[in-house]
SEFIZA-3560 file (N, C-alpha, C; in Angstrom, 3 decimals):
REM SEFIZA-3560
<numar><xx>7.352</xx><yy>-0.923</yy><zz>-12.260</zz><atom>N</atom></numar>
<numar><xx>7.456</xx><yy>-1.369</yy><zz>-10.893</zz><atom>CA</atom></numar>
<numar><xx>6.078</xx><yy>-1.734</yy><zz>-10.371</zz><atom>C</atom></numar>
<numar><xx>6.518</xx><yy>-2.749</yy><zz>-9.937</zz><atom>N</atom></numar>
<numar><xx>4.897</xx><yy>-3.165</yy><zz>-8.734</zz><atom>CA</atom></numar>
<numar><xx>4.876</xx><yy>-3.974</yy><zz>-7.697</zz><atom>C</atom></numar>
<numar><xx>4.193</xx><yy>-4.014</yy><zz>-7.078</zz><atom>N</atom></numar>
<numar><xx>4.338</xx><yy>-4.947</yy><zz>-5.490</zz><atom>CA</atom></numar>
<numar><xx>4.221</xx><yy>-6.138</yy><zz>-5.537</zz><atom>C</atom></numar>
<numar><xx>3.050</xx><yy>-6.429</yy><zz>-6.718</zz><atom>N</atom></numar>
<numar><xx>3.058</xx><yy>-7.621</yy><zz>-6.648</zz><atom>CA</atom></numar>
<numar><xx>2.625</xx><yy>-8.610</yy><zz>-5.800</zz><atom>C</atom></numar>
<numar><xx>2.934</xx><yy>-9.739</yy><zz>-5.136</zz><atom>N</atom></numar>
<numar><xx>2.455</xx><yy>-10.549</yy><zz>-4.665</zz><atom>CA</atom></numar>
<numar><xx>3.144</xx><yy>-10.378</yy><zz>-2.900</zz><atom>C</atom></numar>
<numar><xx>3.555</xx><yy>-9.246</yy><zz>-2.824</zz><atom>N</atom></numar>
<numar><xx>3.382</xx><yy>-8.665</yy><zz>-1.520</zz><atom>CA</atom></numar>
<numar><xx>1.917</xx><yy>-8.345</yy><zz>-0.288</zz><atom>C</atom></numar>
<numar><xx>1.059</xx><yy>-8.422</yy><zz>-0.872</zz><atom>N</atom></numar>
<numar><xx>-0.574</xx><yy>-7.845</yy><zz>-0.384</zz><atom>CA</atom></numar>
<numar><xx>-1.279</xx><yy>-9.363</yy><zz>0.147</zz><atom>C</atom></numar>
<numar><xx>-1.221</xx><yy>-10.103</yy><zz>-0.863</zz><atom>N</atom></numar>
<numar><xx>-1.508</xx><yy>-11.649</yy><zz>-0.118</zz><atom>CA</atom></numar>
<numar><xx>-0.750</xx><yy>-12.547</yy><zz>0.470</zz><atom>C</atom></numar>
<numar><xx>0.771</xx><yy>-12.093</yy><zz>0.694</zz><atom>N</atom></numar>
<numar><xx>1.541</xx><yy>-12.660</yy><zz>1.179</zz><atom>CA</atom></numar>
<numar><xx>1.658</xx><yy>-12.315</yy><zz>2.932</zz><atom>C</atom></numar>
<numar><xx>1.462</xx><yy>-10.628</yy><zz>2.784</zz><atom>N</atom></numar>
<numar><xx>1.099</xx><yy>-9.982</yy><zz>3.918</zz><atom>CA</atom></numar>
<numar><xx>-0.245</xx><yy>-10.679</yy><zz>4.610</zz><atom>C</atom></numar>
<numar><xx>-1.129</xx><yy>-10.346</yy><zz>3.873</zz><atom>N</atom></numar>
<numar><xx>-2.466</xx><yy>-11.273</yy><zz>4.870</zz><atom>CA</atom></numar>
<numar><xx>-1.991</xx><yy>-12.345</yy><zz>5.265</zz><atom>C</atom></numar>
<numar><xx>-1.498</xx><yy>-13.319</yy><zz>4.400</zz><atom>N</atom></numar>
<numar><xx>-1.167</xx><yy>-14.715</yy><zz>5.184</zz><atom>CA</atom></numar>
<numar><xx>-0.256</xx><yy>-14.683</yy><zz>6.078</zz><atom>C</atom></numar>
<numar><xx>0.834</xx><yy>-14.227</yy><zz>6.237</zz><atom>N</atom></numar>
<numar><xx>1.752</xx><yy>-13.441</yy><zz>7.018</zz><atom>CA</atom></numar>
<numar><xx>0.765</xx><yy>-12.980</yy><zz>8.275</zz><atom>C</atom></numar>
<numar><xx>-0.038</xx><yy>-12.225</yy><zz>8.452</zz><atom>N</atom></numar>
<numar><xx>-0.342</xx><yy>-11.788</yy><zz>9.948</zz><atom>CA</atom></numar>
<numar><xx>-1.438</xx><yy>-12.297</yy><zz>10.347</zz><atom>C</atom></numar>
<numar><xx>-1.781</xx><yy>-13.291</yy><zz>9.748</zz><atom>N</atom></numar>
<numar><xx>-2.828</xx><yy>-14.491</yy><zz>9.501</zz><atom>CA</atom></numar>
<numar><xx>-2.021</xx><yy>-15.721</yy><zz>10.399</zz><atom>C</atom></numar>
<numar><xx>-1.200</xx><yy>-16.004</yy><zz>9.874</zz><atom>N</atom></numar>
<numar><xx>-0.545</xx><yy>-17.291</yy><zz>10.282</zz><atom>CA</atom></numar>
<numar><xx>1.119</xx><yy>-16.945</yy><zz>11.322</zz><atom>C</atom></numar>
<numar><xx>1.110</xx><yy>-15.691</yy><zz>11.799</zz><atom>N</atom></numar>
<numar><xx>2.126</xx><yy>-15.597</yy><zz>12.794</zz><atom>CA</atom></numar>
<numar><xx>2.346</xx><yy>-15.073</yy><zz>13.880</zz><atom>C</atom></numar>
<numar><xx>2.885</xx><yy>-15.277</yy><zz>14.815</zz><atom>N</atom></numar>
<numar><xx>3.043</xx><yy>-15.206</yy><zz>16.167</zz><atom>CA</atom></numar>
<numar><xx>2.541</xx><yy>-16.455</yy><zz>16.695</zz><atom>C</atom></numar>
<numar><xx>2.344</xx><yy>-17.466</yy><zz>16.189</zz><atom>N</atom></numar>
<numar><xx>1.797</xx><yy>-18.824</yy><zz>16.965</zz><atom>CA</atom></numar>
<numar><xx>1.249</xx><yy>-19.023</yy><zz>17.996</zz><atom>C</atom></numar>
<numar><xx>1.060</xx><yy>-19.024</yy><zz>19.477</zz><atom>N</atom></numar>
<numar><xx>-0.393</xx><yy>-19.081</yy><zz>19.963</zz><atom>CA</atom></numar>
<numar><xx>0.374</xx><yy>-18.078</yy><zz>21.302</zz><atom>C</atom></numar>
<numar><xx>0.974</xx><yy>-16.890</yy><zz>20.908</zz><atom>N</atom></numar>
<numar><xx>0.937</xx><yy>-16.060</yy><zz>21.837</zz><atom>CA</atom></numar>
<numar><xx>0.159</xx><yy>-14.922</yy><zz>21.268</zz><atom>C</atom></numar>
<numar><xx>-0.810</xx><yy>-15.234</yy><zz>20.929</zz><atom>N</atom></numar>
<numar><xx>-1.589</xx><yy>-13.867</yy><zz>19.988</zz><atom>CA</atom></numar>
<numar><xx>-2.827</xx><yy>-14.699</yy><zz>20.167</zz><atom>C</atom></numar>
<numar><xx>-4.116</xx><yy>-13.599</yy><zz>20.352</zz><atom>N</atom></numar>
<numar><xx>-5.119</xx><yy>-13.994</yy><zz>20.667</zz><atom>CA</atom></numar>
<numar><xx>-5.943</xx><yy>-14.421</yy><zz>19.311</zz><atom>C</atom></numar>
<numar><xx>-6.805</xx><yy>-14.704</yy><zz>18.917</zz><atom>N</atom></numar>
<numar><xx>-7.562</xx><yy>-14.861</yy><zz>17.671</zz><atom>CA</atom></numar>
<numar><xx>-8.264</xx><yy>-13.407</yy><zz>16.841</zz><atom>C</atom></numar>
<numar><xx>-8.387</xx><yy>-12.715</yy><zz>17.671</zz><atom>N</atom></numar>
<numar><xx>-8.968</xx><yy>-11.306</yy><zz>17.786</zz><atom>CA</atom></numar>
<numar><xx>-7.859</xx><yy>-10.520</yy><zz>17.250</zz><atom>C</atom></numar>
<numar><xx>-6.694</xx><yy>-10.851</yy><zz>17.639</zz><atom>N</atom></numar>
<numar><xx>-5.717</xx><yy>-9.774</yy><zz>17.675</zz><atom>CA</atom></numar>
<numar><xx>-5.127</xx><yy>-10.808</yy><zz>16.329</zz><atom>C</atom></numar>
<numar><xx>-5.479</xx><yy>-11.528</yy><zz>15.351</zz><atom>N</atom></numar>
<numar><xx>-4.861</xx><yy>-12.196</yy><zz>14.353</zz><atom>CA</atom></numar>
<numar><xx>-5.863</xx><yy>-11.229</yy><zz>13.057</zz><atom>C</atom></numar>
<numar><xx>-7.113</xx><yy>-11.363</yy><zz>13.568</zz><atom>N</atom></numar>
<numar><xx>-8.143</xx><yy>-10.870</yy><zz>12.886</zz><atom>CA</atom></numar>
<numar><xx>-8.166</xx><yy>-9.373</yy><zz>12.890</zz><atom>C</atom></numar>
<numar><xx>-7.729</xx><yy>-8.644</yy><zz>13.504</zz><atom>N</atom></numar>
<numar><xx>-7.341</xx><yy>-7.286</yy><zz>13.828</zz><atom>CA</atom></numar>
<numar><xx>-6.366</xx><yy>-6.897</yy><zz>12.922</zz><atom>C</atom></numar>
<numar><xx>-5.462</xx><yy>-8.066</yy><zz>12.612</zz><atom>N</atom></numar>
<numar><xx>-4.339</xx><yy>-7.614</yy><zz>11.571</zz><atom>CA</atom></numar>
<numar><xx>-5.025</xx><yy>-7.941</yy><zz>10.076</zz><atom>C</atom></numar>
<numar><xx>-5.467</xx><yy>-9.029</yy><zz>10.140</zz><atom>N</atom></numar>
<numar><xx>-5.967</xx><yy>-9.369</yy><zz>8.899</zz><atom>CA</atom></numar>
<numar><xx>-6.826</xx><yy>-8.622</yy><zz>8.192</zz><atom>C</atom></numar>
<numar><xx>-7.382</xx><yy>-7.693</yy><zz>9.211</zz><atom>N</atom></numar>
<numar><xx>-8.407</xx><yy>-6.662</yy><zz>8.389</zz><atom>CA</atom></numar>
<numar><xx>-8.022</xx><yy>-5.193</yy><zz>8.504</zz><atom>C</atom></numar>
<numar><xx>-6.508</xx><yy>-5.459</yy><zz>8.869</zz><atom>N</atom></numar>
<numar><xx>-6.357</xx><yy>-4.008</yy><zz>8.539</zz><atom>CA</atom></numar>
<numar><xx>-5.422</xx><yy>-4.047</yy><zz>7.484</zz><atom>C</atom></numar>
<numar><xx>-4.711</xx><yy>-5.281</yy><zz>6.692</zz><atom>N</atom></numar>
<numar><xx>-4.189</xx><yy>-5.419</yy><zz>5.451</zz><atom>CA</atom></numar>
<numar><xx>-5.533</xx><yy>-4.968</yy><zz>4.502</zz><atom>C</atom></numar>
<numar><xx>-6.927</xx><yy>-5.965</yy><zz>4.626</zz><atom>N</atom></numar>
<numar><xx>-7.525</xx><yy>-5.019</yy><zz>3.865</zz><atom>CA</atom></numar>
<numar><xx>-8.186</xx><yy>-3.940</yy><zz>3.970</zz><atom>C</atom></numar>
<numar><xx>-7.904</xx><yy>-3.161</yy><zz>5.082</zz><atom>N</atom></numar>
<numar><xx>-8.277</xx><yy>-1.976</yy><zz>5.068</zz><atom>CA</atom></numar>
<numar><xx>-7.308</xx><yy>-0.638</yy><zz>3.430</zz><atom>C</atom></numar>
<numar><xx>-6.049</xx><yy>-1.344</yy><zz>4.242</zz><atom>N</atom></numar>
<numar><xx>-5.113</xx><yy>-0.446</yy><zz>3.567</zz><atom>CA</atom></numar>
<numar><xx>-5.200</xx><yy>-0.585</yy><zz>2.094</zz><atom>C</atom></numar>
<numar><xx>-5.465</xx><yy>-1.887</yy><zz>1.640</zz><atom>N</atom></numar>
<numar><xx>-5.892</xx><yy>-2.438</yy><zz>0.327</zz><atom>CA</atom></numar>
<numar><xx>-6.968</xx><yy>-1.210</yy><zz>-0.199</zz><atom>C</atom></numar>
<numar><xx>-8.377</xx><yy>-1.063</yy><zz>0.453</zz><atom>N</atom></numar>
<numar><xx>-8.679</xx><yy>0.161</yy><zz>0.354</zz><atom>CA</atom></numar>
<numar><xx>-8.089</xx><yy>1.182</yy><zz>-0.265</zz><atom>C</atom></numar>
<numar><xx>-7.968</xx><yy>1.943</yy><zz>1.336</zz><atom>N</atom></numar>
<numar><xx>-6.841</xx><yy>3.015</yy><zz>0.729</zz><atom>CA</atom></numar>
<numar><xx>-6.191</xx><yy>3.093</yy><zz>-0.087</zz><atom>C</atom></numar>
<numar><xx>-5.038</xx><yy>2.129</yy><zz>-0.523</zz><atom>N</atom></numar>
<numar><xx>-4.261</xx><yy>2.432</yy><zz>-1.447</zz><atom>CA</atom></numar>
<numar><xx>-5.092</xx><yy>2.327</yy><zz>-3.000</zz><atom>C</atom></numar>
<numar><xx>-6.541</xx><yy>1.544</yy><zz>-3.155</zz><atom>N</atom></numar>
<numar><xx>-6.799</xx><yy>1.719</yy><zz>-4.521</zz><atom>CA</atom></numar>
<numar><xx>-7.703</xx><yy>3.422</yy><zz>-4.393</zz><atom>C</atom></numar>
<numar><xx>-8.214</xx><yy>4.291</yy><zz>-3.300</zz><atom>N</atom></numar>
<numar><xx>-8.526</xx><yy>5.056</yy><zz>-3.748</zz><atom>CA</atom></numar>
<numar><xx>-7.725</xx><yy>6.150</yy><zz>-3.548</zz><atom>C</atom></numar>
<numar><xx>-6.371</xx><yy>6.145</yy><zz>-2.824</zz><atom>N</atom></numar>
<numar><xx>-5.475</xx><yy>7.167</yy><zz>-2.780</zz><atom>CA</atom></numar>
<numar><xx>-5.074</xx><yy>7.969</yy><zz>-4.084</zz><atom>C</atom></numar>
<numar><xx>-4.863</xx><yy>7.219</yy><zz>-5.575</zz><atom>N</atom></numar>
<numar><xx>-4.267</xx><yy>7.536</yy><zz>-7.255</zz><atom>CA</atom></numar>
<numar><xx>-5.675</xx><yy>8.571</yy><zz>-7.171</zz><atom>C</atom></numar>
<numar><xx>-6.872</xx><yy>8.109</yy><zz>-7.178</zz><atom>N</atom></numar>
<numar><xx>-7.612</xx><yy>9.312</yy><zz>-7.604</zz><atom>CA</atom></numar>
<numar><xx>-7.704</xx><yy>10.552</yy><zz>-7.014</zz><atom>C</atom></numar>
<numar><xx>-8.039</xx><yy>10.513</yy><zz>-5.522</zz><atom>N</atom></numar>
<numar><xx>-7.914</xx><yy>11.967</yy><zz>-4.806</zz><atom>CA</atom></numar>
<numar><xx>-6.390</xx><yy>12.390</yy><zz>-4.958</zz><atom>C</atom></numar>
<numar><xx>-5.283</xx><yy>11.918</yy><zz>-5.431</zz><atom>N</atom></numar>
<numar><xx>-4.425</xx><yy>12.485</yy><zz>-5.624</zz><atom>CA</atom></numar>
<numar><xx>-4.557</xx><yy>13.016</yy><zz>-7.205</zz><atom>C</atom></numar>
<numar><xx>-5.102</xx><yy>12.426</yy><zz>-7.893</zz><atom>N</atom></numar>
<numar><xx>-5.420</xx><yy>13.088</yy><zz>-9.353</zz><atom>CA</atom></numar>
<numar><xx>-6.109</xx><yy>14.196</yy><zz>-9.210</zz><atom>C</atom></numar>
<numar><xx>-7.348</xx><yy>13.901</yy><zz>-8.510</zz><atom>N</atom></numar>
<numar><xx>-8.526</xx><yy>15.115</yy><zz>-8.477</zz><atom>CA</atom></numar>
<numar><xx>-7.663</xx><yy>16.608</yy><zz>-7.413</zz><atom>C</atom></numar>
<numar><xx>-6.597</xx><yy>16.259</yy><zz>-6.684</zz><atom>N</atom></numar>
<numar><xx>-5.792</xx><yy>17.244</yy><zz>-6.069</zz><atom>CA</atom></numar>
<numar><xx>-4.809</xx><yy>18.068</yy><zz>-7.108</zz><atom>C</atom></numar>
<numar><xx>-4.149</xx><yy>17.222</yy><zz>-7.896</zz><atom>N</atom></numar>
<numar><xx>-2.839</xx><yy>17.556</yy><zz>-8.883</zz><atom>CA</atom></numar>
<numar><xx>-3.941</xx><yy>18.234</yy><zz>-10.024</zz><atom>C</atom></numar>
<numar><xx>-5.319</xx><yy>17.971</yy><zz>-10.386</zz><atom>N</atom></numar>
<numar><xx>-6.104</xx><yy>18.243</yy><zz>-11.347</zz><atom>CA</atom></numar>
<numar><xx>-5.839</xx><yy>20.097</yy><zz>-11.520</zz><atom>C</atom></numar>
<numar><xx>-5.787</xx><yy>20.555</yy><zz>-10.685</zz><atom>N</atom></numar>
<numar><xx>-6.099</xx><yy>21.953</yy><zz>-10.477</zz><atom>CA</atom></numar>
<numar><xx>-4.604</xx><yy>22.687</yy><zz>-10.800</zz><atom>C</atom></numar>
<numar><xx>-3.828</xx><yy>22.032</yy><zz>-11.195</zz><atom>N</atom></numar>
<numar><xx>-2.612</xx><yy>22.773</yy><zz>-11.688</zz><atom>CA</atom></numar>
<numar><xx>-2.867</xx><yy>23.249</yy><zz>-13.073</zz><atom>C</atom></numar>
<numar><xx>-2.601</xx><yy>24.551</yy><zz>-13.216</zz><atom>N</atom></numar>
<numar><xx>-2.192</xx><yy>24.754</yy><zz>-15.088</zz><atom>CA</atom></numar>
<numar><xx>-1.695</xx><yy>23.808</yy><zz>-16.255</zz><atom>C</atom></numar>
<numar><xx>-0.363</xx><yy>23.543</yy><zz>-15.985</zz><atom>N</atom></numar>
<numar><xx>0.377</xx><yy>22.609</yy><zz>-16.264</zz><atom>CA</atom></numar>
<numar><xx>0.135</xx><yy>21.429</yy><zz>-16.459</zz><atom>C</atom></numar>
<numar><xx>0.009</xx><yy>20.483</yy><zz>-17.796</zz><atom>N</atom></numar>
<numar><xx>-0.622</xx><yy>19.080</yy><zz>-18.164</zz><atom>CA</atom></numar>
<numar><xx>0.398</xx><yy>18.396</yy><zz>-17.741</zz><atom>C</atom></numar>
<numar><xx>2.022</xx><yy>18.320</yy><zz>-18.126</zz><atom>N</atom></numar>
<numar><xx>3.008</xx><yy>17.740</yy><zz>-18.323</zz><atom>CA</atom></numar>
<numar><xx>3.750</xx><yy>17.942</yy><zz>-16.547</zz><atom>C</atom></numar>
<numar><xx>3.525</xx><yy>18.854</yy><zz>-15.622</zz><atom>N</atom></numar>
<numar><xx>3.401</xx><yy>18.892</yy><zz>-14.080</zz><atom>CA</atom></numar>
<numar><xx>2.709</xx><yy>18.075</yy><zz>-13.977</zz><atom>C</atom></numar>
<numar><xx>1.191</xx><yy>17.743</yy><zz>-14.271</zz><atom>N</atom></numar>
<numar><xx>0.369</xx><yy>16.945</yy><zz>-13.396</zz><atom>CA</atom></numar>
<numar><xx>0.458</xx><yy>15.548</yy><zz>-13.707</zz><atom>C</atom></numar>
<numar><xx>0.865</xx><yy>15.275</yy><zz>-15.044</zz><atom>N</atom></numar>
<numar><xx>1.717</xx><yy>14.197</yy><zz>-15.306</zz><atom>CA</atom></numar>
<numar><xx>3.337</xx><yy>13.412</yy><zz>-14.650</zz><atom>C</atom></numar>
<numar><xx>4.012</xx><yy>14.658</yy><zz>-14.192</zz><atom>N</atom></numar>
<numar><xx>5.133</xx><yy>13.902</yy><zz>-13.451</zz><atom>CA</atom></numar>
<numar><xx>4.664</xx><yy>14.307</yy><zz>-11.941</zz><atom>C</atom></numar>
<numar><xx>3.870</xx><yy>14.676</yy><zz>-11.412</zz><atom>N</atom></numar>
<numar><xx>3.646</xx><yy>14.447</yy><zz>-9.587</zz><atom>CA</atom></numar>
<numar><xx>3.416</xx><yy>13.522</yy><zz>-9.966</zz><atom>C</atom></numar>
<numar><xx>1.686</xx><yy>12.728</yy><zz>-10.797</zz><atom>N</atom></numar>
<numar><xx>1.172</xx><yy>11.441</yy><zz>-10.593</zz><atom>CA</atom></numar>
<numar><xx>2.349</xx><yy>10.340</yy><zz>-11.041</zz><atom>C</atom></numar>
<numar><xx>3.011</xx><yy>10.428</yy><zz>-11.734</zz><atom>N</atom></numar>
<numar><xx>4.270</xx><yy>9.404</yy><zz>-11.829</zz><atom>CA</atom></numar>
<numar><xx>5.170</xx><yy>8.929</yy><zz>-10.900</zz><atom>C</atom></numar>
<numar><xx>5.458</xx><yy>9.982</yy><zz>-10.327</zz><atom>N</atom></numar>
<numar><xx>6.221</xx><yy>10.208</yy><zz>-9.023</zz><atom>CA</atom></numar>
<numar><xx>5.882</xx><yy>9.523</yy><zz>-8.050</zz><atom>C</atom></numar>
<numar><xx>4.713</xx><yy>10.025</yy><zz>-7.420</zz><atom>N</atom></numar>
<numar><xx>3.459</xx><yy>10.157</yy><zz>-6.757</zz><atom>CA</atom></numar>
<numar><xx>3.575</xx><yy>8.258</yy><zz>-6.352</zz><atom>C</atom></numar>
<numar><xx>3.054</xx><yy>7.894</yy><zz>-7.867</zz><atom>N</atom></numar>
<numar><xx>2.712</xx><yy>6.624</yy><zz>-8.067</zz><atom>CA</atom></numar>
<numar><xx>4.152</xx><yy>5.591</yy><zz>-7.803</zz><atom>C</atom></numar>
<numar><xx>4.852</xx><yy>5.824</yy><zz>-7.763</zz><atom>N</atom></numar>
<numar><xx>6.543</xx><yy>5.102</yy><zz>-8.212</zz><atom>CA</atom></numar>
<numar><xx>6.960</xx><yy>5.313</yy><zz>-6.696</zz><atom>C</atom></numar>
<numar><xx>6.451</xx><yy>6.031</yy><zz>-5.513</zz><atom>N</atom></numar>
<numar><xx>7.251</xx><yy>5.937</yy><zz>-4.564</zz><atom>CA</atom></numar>
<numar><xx>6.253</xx><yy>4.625</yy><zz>-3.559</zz><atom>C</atom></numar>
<numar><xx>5.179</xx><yy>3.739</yy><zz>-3.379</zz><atom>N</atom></numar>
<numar><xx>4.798</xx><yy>2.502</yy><zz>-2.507</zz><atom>CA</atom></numar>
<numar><xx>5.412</xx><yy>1.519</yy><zz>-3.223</zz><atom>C</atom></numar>
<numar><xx>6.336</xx><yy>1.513</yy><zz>-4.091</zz><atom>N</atom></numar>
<numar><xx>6.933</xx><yy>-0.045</yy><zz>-4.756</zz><atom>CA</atom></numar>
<numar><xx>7.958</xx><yy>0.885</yy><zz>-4.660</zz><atom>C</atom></numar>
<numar><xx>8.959</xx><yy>1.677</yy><zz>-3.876</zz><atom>N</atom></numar>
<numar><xx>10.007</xx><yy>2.290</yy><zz>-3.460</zz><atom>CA</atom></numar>
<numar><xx>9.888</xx><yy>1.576</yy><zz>-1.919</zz><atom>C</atom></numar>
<numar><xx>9.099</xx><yy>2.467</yy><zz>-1.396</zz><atom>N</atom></numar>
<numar><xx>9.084</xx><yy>1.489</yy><zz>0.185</zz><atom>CA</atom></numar>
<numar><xx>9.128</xx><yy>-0.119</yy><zz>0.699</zz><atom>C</atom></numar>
<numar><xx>8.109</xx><yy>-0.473</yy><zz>-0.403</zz><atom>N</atom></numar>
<numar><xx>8.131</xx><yy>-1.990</yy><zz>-0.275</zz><atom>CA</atom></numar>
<numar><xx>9.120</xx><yy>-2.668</yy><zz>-0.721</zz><atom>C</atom></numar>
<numar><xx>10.081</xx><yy>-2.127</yy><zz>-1.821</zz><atom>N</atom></numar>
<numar><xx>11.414</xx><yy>-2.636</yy><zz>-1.903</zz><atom>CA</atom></numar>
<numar><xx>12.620</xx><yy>-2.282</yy><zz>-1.432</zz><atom>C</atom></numar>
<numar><xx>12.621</xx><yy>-0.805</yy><zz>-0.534</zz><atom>N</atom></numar>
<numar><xx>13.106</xx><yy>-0.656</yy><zz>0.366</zz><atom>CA</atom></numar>
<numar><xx>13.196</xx><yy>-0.959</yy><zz>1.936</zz><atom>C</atom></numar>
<numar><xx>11.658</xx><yy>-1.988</yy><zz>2.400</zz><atom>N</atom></numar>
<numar><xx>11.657</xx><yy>-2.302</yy><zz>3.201</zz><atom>CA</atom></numar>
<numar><xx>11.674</xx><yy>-4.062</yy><zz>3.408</zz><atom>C</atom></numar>
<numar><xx>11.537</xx><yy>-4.380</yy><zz>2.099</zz><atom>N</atom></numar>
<numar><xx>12.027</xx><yy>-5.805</yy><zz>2.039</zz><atom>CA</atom></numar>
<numar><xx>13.350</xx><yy>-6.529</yy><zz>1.725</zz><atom>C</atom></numar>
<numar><xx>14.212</xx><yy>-5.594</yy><zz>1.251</zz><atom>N</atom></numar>
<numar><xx>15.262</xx><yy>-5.359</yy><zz>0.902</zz><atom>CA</atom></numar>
<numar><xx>16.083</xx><yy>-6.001</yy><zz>2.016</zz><atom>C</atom></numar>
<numar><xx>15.751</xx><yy>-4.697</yy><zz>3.402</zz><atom>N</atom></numar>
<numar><xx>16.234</xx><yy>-4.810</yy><zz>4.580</zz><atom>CA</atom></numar>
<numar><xx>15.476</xx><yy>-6.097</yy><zz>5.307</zz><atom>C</atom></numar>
<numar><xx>15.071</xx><yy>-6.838</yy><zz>5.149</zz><atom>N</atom></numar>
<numar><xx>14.386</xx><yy>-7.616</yy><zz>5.621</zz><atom>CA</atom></numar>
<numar><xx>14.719</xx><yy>-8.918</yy><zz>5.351</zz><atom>C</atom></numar>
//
C-alpha cells in the first residue's frame, strides 16, 4: 500500500482552489502546510521505531511498525473513497 500521487496532487489542490475568494496568503498558508506535514510524516517511522525499540520482543516490534506503518494509506483511502 501507498499514497502515492496523493501529496502533489494535494499541493496543487490547495494551490489552485477556492478561486478568488481566498486571499493569496491564505493559498500559501495551505501550500506550506502540505509541506509541513510532508515533514512530519517522513520523520514520524523513526521516532516511532526509536519508541517500539525498547520492547523485548523483535517479532512485537516488527508488527506495531507494520501496523503502525499500514494505517496513513488506510485513511487516505478511506477518506478518498468517501470523496
Amino acid at each position: 500500500f501507498g499514497i502515492g500521487g496523493c501529496y502533489p496532487l494535494s499541493a496543487a489542490k490547495s494551490a489552485e482552489s477556492g478561486g478568488d475568494s481566498r486571499s493569496i496568503a491564505q493559498r500559501n498558508v495551505e501550500v506550506g502546510l502540505n509541506l509541513l506535514f510532508q515533514a512530519i510524516g517522513n520523520i514520524a517511522p523513526y521516532v516511532i521505531a526509536l519508541l517500539v525499540d525498547h520492547l523485548d520482543s523483535a517479532i512485537w516490534q516488527f508488527r506495531i511498525c507494520l501496523g503502525l506503518g499500514a494505517l496513513p494509506p488506510l485513511i487516505v483511502l478511506i477518506a478518498t473513497y468517501g470523496a
